[in-house]
N, C-alpha and C positions, 0 to 999 in steps of 0.2 A: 920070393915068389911074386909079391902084387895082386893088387885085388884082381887084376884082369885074369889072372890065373888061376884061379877058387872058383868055386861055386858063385854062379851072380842069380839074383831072383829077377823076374822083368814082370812090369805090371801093362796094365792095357783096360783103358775103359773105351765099349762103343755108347753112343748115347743118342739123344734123341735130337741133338743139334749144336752149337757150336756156340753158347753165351754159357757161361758159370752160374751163373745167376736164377735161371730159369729152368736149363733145361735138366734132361733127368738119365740116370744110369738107365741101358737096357742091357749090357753085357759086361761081364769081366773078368780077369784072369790072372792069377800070379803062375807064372812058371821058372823052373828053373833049368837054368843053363849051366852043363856039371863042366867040372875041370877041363875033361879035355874038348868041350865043346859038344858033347851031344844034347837033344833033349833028354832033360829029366823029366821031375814030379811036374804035374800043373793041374790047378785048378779052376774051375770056370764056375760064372755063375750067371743065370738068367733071370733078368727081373721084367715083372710086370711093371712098366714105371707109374702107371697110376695117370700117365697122359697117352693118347693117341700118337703114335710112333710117326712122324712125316714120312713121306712117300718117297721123298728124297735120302731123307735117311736109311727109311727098309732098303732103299736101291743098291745103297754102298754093302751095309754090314748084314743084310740078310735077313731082320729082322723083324715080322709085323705085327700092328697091332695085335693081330687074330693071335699070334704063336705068342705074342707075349701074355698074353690075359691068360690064354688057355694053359701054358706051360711055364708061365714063370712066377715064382718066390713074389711076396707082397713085397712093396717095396722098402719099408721101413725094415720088415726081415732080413733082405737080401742087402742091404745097405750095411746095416750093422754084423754080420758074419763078413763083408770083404772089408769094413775097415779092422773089425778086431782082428782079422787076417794080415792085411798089411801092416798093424802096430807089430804084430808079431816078429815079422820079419824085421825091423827094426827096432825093437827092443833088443833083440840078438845083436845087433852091431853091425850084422852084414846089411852092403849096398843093395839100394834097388832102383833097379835100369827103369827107368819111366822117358819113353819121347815126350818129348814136348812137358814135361812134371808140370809145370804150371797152371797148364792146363785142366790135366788129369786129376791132380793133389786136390787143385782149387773145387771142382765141381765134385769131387768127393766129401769135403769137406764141408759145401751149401746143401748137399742131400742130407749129411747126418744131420748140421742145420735146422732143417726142413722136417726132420724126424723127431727131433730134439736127444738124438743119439750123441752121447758125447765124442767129438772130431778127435782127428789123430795127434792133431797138440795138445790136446788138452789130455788124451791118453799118455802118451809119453812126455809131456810137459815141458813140451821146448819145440820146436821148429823143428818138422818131420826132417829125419837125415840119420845114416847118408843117404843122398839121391844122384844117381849118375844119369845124367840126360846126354843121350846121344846129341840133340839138336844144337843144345849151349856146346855141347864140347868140339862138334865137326866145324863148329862156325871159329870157336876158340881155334884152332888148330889150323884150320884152312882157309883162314877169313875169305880169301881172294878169290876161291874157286868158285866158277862159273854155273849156271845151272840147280835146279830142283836141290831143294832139300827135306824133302820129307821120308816118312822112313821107305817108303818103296825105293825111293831114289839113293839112298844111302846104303841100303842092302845091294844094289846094285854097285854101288861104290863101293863098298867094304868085301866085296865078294861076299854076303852072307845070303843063303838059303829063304826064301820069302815064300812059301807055299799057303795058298788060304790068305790072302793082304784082307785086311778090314774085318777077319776074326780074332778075337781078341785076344785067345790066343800062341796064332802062328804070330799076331804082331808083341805081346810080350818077347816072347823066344826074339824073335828078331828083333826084338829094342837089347835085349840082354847081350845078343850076339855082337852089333853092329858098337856097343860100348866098349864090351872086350875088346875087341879088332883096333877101335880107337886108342885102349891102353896097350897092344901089345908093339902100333906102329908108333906111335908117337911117346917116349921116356918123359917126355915134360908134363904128365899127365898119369903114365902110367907107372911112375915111382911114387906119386906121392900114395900117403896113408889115404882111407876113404876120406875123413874128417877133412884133412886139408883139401882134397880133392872137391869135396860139397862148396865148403868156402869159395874155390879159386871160380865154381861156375859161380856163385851168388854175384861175385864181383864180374864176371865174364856177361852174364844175361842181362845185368842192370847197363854196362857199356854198349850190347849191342842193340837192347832197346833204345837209348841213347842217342846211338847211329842211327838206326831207322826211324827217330821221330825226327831227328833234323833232317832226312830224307825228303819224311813226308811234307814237312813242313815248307822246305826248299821247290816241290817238286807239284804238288798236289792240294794239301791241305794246310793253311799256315798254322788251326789252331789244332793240328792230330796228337795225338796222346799215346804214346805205345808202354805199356806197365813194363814195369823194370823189376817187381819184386819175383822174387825166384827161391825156394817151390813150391810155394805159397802166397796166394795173392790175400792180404786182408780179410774178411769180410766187413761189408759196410764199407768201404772205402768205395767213393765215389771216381767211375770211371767216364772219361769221354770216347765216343768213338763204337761202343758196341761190343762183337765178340773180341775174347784174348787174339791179339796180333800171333799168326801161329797156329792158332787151335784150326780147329774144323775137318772135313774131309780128309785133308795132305798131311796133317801132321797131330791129331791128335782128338777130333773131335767126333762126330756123328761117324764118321767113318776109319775112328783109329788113328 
């Protein structure tokens, strides 16, 4: 069958800006995507994050301060139900579809942090997986192709359904979607087991940050930095440069 033919979960956080570090959950979502491609179950949740939602952010995801205070979970509550949610679905064994995971894994992970909520490796006790990321896999598969990679643009490429972009989510459903489609066109990817499939992107993500720092380096910045760990970035580990390369608005951050 392949995983791409099962039941896939797709995760999605909106938040309040685009640094791991700092900024704060205000939506989020596991939904699943059933066998033969419809929606299924999904879950959402809305948190007050405990900081002023930016204007620029509410613009994207819909968000405001006012609707977060007034209607959403405290944030330490709301934090801790979506990570023991997503151990869940990993402790099962099944994959979960995360764009951009790096991103999304990472700033889940400085909230529990920040809450002193135990993170999801320290729950399952090993480095969150499987994770199937659309982003590392479209780049893995198509390195050469021209144009936008975020998931609106890849929903478009993948023929997959995007209704509601930058709700958390219609964008799970369509990170779970636009993965599948990856495993069903492409067998280099779509035969393998989940396990090896996590691996091939760790190795995948760490090359094309790789690529894109001698980019920048060549191009723009000689001393730019782009994180290579993948689907977890350390905490404490000292970065150059600001937000995750990747994250924000297009592909994973205040706006999904």
């Amino acid at each position: 069958m392949g995983w791409h033919r099962e039941a896939l979960i797709g995760f999605d956080l909106e938040t309040t800006g685009t640094d791991i570090e700092t900024d704060r959950i205000v939506t989020a979502a596991l939904a699943e995507l059933t066998p033969d491609g419809r929606a299924g179950s999904v879950r959402t949740w809305l948190l007050d994050p405990g900081i002023p939602v930016p204007g620029e952010a509410a613009a994207i995801h819909g968000i405001t301060t006012e609707r977060a205070v007034r209607d959403g979970l405290p944030a330490a509550a709301g934090v801790a139900e979506i990570v023991t949610a997503v151990a869940e679905v990993l402790r099962s064994g099944r994959p979960l579809a995360v764009m951009n995971a790096r991103y999304d894994l990472s700033l889940l992970d400085r909230e529990c942090r920040r809450y002193g909520i135990p993170p999801l490796a320290d729950r399952l006790g090993r480095e969150p997986g499987p994770v199937i990321d659309p982003l590392v896999l479209d780049k893995h598969v198509d390195r050469y192709r021209k144009g936008k990679r975020t998931l609106q643009a890849l929903c478009e490429h993948y023929d997959i359904p995007l209704t509601g972009a930058h709700d958390a989510g219609a964008d799970a459903f369509a990170a779970a979607g636009v993965a599948a489609c990856i495993g069903r066109r492409h067998a280099s990817v779509g035969s393998l087991e989940p396990a090896a499939l996590h691996d091939l992107q760790i190795r995948a993500a760490a090359d094309q940050a790789a690529s894109f720092q001698r980019y920048l380096r060549r191009t723009s910045d000689p001393r730019a930095y782009v994180e290579r760990a993948w689907p977890l970035i350390p905490a404490q580990r000292e970065r150059v440069g600001g937000p995750v390369p990747g994250g924000g608005a297009e592909a994973g951050g205040a706006g999904g």
